[in-house]
C-alpha positions as CSV (number, residue, x, y, z in Angstrom):
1,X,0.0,0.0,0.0
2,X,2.6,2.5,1.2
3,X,4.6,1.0,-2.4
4,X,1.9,2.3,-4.3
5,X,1.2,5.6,-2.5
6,X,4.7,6.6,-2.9
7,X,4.6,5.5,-6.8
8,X,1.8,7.4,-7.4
9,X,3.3,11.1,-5.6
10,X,6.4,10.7,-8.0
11,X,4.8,9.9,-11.0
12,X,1.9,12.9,-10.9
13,X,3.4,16.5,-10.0
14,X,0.3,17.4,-8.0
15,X,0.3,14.9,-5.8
16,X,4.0,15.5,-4.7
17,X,3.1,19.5,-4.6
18,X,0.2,18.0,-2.0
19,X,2.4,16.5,-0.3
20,X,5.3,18.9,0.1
21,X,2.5,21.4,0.8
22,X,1.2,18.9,3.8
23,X,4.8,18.4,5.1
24,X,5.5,22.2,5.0
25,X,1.8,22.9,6.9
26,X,3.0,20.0,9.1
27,X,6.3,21.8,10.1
28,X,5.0,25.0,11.0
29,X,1.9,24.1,12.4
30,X,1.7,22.2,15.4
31,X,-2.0,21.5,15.3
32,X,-1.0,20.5,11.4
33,X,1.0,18.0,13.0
34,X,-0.4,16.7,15.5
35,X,-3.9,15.7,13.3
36,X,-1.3,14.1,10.7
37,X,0.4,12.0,13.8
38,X,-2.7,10.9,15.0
39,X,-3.9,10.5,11.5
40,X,-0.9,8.4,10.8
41,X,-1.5,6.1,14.0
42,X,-5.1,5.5,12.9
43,X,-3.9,4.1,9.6
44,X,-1.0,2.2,10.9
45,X,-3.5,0.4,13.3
46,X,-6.2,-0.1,10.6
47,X,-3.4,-1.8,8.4
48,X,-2.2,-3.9,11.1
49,X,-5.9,-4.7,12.3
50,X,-5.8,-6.0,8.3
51,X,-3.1,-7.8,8.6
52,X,-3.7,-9.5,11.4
53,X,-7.3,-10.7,10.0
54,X,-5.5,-12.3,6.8
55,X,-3.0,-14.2,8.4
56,X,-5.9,-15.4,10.9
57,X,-8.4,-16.3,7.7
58,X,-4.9,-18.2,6.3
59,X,-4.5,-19.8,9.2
60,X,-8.1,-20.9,9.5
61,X,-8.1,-21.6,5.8
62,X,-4.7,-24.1,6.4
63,X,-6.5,-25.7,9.5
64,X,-9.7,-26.4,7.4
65,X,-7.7,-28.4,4.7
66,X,-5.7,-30.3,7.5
67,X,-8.8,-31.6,8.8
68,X,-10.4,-32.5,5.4
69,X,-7.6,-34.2,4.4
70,X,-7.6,-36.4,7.8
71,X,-11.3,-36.5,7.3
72,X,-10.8,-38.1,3.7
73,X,-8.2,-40.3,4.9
74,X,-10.4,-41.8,7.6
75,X,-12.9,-42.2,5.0
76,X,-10.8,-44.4,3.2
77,X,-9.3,-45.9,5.6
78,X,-12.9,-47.0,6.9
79,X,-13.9,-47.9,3.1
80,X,-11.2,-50.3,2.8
81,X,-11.8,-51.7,6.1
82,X,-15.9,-52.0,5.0
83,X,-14.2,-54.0,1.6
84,X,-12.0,-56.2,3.8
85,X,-14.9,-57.6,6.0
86,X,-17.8,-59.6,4.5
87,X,-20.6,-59.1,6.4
88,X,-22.6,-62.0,7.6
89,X,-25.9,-60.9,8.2
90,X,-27.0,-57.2,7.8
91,X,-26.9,-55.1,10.8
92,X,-30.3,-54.0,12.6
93,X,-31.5,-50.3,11.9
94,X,-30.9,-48.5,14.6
95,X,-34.2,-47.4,16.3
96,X,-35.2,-43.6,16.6
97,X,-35.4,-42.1,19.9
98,X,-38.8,-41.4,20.5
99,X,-39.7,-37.0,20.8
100,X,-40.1,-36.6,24.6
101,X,-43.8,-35.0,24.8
102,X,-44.6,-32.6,28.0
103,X,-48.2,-32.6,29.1
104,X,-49.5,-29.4,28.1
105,X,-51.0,-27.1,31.7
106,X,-54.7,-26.6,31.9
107,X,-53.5,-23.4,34.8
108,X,-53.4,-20.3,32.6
109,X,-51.9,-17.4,34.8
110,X,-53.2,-13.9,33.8
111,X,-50.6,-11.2,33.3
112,X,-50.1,-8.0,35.5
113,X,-51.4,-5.2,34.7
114,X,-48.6,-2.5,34.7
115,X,-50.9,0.9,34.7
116,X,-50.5,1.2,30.9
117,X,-53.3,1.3,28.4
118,X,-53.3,-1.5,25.5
């Protein structure tokens, strides 16, 4: 980013008079500089807050293969293992677990008023 920015002020005329202007204003004005140090600080931090956020996404990006490659080889590992045995008789289905009910309450509890209309 900063590679680009400083490409940019040598190529176009203006943009280096900006910036020699800003650096002058910066020198002689101590308000000037102070907004373009805090300025500064802000876009250090912002780049660094970016930075940090690809390398995390990398990271989480590198982690994700690792565990689909294990996953894969698991797979196959259980495949070939599946291939190996001949099964005898077919297993059972397993039975669903039935959804637990609750008995419904015939007491209905009327809400408090709180003053308010409706």
């Amino acid at each position: 980013m900063l590679e680009h920015f400083v490409k940019a002020v040598l190529k176009s005329p203006g943009k280096l008079l900006a910036l020699c202007f800003v650096v002058y204003l910066a020198s002689t004005s101590f308000f000037v500089g102070v907004f373009l140090a805090v300025a500064t600080v802000y876009w250090l931090r912002k780049q660094l807050m970016l930075k940090a956020k690809a390398l995390q996404a990398a990271d989480a990006e590198i982690e994700r293969q690792r565990v689909d490659q294990a996953r894969d080889e698991a797979l196959k590992k259980a495949a070939a293992a599946n291939s190996a045995q001949e099964p005898s008789a077919p297993a059972p289905a397993p039975e669903a677990t039935p959804i637990r009910q609750y008995a419904k309450s015939a007491v209905v509890i009327p809400m408090k008023k709180t003053g308010t209309r409706d």
